[in-house]
PAKE-954067 format. One line per field, with one value per residue (C-alpha): z negated, x, y. Coordinates in Angstrom, 1 decimal. Layout:
zz = Z:...
xx = X:...
yy = Y:...
***
This chain:
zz = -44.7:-47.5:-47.2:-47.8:-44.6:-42.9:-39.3:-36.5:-34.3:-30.9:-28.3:-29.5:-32.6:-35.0:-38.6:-40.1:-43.0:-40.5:-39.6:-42.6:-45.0:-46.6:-45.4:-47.6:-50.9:-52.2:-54.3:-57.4:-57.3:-56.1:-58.7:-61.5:-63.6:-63.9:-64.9:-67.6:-68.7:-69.1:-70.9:-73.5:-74.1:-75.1:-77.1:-78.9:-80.4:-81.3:-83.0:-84.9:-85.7:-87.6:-88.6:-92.4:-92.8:-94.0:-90.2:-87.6:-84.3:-82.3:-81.5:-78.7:-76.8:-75.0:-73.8:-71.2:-69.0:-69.0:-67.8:-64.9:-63.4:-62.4:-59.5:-59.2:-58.2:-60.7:-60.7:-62.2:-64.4:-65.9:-66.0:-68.1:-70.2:-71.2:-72.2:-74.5:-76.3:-76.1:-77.5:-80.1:-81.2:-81.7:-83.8:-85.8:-86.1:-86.9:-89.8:-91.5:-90.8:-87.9:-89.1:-91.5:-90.4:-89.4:-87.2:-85.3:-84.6:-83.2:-80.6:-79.8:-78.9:-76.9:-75.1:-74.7:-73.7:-71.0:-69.9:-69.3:-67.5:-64.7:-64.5:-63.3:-61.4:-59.3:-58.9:-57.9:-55.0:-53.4:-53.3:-51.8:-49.3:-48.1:-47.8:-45.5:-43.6:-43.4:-42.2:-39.1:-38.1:-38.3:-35.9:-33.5:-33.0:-32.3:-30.3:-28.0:-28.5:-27.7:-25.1:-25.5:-23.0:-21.0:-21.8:-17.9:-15.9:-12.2:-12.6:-16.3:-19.4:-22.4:-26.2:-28.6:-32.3:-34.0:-37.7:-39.5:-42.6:-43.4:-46.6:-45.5:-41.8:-38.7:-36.5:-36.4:-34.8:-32.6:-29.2:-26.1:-23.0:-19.4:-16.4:-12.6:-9.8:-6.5:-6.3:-10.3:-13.6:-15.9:-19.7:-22.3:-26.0:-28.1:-31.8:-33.0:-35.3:-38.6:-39.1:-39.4:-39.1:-38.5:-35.4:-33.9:-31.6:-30.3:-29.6:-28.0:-25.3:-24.8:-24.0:-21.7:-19.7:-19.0:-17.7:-15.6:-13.9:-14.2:-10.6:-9.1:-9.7:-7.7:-10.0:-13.7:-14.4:-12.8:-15.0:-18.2:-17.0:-16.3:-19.8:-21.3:-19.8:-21.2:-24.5:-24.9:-23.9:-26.2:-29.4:-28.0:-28.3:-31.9:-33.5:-37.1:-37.7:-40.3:-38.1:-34.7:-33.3:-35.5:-33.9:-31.0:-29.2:-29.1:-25.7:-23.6:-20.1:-18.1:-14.5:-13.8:-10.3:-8.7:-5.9:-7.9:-11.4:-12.8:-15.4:-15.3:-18.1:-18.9:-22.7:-24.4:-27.6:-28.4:-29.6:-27.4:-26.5:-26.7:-24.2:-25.6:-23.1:-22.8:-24.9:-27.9:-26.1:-27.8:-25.7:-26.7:-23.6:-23.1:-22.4:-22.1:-23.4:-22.5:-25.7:-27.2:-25.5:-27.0:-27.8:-24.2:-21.5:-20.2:-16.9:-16.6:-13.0:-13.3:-16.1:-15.9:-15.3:-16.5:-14.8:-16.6:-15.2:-16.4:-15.3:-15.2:-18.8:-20.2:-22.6:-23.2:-26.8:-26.9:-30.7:-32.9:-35.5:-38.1:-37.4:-38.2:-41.1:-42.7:-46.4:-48.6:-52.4:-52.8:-49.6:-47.2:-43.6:-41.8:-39.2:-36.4:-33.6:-35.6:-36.4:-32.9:-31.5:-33.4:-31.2:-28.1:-26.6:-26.9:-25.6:-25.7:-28.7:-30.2:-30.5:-31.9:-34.3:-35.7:-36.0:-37.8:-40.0:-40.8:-41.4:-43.8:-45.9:-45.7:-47.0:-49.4:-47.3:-47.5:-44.8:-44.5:-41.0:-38.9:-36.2:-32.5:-30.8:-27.2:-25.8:-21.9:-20.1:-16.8:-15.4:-12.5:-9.4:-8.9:-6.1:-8.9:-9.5:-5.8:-5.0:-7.7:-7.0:-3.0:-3.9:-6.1:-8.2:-11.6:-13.7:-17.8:-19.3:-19.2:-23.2:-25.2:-23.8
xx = 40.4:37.7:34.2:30.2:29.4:26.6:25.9:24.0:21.1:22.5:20.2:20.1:22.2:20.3:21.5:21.9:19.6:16.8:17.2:18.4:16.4:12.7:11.1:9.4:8.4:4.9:3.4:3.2:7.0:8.5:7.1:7.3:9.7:6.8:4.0:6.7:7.3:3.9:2.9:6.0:4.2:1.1:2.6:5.0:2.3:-0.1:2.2:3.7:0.4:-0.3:2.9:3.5:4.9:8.5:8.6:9.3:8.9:8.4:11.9:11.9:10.2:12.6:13.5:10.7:11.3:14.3:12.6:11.0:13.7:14.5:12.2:10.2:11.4:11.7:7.9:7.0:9.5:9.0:5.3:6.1:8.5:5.8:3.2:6.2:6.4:2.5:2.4:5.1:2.7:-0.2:1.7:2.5:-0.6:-2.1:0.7:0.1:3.9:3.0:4.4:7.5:11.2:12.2:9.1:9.4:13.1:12.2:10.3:12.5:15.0:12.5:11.7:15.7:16.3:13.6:14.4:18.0:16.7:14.7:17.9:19.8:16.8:16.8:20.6:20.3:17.6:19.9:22.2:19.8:19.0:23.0:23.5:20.2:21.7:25.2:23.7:21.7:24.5:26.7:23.4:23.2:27.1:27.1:24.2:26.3:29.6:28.2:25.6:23.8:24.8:21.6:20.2:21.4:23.9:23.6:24.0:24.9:23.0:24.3:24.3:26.4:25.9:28.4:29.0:31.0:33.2:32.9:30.6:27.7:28.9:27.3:30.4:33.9:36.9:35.9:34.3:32.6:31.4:30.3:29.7:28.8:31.4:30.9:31.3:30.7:30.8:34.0:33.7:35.4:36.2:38.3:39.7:41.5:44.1:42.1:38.3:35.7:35.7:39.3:39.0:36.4:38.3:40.4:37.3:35.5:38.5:38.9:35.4:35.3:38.3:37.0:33.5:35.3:37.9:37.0:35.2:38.8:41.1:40.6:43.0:42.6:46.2:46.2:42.8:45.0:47.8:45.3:43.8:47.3:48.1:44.9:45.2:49.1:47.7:45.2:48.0:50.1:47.9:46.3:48.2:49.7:53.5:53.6:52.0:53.6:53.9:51.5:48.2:47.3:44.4:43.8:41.6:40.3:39.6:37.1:36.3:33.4:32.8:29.5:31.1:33.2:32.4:35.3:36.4:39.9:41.2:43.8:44.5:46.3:47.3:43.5:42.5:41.2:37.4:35.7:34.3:30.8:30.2:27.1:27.9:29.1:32.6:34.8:37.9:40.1:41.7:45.2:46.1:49.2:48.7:50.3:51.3:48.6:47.5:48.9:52.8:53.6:53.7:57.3:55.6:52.3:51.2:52.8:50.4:49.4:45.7:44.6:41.9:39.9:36.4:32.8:29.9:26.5:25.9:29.0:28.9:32.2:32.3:34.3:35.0:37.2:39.9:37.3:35.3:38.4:39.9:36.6:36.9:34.4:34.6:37.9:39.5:38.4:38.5:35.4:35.6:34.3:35.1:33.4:30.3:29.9:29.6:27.1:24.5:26.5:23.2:21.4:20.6:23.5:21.4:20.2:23.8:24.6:22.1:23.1:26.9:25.7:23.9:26.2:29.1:27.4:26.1:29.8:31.5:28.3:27.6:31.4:33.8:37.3:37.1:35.0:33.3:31.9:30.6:29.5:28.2:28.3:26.5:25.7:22.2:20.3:20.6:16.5:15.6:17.0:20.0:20.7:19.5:21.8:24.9:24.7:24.3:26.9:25.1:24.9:26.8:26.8:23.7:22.5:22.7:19.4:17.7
yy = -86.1:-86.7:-85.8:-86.3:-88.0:-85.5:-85.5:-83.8:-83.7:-83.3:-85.0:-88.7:-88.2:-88.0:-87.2:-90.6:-89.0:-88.4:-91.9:-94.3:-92.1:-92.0:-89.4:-86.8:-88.0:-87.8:-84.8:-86.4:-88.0:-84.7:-83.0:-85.4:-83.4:-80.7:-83.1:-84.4:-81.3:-80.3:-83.3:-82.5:-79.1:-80.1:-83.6:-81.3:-78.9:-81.6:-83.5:-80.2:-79.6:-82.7:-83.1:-82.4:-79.2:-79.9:-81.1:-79.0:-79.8:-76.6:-75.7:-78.7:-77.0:-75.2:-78.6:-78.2:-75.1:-77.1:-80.1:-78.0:-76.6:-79.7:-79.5:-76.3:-72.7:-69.6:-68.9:-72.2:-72.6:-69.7:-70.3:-73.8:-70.8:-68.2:-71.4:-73.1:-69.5:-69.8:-73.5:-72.0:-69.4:-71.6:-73.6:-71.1:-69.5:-72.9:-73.4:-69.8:-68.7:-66.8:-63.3:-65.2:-64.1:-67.7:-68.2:-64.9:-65.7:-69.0:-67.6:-64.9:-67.4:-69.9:-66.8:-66.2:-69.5:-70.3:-66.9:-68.0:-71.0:-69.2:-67.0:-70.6:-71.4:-68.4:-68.8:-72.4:-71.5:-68.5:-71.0:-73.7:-71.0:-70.4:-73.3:-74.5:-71.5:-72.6:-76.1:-74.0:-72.6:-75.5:-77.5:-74.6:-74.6:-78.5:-77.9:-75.2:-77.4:-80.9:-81.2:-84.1:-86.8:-88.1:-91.5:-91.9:-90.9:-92.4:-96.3:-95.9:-96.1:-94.3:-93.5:-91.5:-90.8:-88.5:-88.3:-85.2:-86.2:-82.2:-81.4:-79.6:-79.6:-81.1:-80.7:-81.4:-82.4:-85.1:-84.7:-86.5:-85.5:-87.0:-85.8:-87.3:-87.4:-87.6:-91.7:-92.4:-90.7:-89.7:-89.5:-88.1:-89.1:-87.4:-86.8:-83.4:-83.6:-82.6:-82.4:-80.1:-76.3:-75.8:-77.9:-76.8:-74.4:-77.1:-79.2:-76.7:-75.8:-79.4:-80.0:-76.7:-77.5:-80.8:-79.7:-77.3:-79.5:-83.1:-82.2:-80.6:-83.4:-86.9:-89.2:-89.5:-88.7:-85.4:-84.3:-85.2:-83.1:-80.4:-80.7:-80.8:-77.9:-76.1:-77.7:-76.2:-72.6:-72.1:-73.7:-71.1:-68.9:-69.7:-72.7:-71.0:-70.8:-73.0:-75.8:-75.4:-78.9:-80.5:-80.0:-81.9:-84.0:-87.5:-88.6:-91.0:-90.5:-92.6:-92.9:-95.4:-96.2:-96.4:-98.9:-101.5:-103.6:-101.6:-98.8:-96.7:-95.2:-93.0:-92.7:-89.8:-91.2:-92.6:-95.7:-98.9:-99.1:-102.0:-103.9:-105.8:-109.2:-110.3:-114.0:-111.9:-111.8:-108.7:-107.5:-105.2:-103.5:-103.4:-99.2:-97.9:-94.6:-91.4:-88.9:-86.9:-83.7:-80.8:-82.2:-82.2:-84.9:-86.2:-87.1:-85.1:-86.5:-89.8:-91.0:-94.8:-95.5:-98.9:-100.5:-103.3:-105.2:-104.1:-106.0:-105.2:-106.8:-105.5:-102.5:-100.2:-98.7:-95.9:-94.2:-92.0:-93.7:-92.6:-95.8:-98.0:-96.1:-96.6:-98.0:-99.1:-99.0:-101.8:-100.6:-102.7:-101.3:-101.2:-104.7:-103.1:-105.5:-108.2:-106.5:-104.7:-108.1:-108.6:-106.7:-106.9:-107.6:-104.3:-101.7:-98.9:-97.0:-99.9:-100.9:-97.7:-97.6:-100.6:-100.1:-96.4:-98.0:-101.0:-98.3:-96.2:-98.5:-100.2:-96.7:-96.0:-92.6:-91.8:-91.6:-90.2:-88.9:-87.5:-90.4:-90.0:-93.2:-93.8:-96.6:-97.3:-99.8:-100.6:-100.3:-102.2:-100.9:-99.0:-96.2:-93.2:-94.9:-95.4:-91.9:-89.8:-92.2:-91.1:-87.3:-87.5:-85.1:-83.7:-82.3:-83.0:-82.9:-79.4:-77.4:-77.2:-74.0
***
């Protein structure tokens, strides 16, 4: 589980490059390798040219079609090519040795050599090109996978960032969803065994199966069952031979009343949430979880559902085990409780913009594990609040169109 850190753009998750990062630089720092390379040109033939003639200075410059590749595209750098073999050839025509053996083989070979260069450069941009198509894909998939979750959902305010440990992918194994109830909302959060690509198909029948049933079942225990259930078909179905009984699906189930200060959960194997007070006040609920989804429940409608209180200041943090595995340089784990608190008082993504920020720049832009974060709080009662809660309506937030 090692990987660049690169993340999405899913509704409010942002890549944490689009964020964190400068934007574009200017014209004259992105292209600063051509204007050295440039100035080598010319520096190299003057000083060749008033050099003594035992000296000989010409040859360097193939270092600056080199130099240009750096930044610029075939075109240019083989534009900085043909004037080196031109500076060459002023030299020597300025020296006399213009038609000697030695001369004409030095610029046979600059010409080789810058020629060789543009060949890189060209490869280097058709690679540049897969791979900005790779990363569209990768966006459009979490785009179909992972709807973005609304900044509100009846009486609650959310947030969720998601970051993939996958080089050059935007999407992985760890998923979230929400969706309104008739009464309150119920949430999702959960973490496939594995990241990236090859767990994307457990993700996305996770995810599916909970959009279609989290309306048909009225106790959270029952939903898990239904999602075990789901979850064992499809690893039936696809799991490999020489993995049987090693993939399954870490979740957390949520059901947030509209009617009571209080949040049941039903955990398959996933890791506590953490509830935010409004004095900088971290709890760590107690769950007594169920096995993962996908080994197999001993008592699939008998699950326990643990119910803990949530106030209209508090704020729930749900997240993957890729938060707390995080490691910087000397191994350090990422003290998330501690630093959450921090900005227990802000808004959901405030909060999570914060603890995004704090965990990259505690790994260095590294992580091990693929990380989703959500961040529930609830709002003051107002007139839309009021109104969604006593339709019931709404479903998750619809998919980009």
């Amino acid at each position: 589980m090692r990987g660049a850190v690169t993340t999405g753009t899913v509704g409010g998750v942002a890549s944490w490059q689009e964020r964190f990062v400068p934007r574009a630089r200017p014209w004259l720092s992105s292209h600063a390798p051509l204007l050295v390379a440039v100035a080598l040109v010319v520096l190299i033939t003057v000083a060749d040219i008033v050099a003594p003639a035992d000296i000989v200075l010409g040859p360097l410059l193939v270092i600056a079609p080199a130099i240009a590749a750096w930044s610029e595209g075939p075109w240019t750098t083989g534009g900085v090519g043909v004037a080196a073999v031109a500076a060459q050839g002023l030299i020597g025509w300025r020296s006399g040795v213009l038609s000697t053996r030695s001369f004409v083989v030095q610029v046979i070979a600059l010409a080789l050599l810058s020629a060789f260069v543009v060949a890189l450069s060209l490869v280097r941009d058709r690679r540049r090109r897969e791979l900005a198509q790779v990363r569209s894909v990768a966006e459009a998939a979490q785009r179909v996978l992972l709807w973005p979750l609304p900044e509100r959902l009846g009486s609650l305010q959310l947030a969720s960032r998601y970051l993939a440990a996958e080089d050059e992918a935007s999407i992985g194994g760890d998923l979230y969803a929400a969706t309104r109830t008739p009464g309150g909302a119920r949430v999702l959060i959960g973490d496939v065994r594995g990241k990236g690509l090859p767990a994307i198909g457990e993700a996305a029948l996770l995810l599916g199966a909970f959009r279609e049933t989290a309306h048909h079942h009225t106790a959270l225990p029952a939903l898990a069952a239904s999602l075990e259930r789901s979850v064992a078909r499809y690893l039936a179905d696809f799991e490999p031979e020489e993995e049987s009984g090693e993939r399954f699906v870490t979740a957390l189930l949520l059901e947030i009343p509209d009617d009571a200060p209080v949040i049941r959960m039903t955990s398959c194997g996933h890791v506590a949430p953490l509830l935010l007070g409004p004095d900088s006040r971290v709890t760590v609920p107690e769950l007594s979880p169920a096995p993962p989804l996908g080994v197999g429940l001993t008592d699939p409608d008998g699950g326990v559902v643990d119910e803990v209180p949530f106030g209209a200041e508090d704020t729930l943090v749900l997240y993957t085990d890729g938060v707390i595995e995080a490691r910087d340089r000397h191994g350090v784990f990422y003290p998330f409780a501690q630093r959450a608190a921090r900005w227990s008082g802000c808004p959901p993504g405030a909060l999570l913009d914060h603890v995004q920020r704090d965990l990259i720049a505690h790994t260095g832009g590294r992580l091990g594990d693929d990380v989703a974060l959500i961040a529930v709080r609830r709002a003051p009662a107002g007139p839309g609040a009021r109104r969604t809660a006593r339709h019931g309506g709404g479903h998750d937030a619809a998919p980009p169109g």
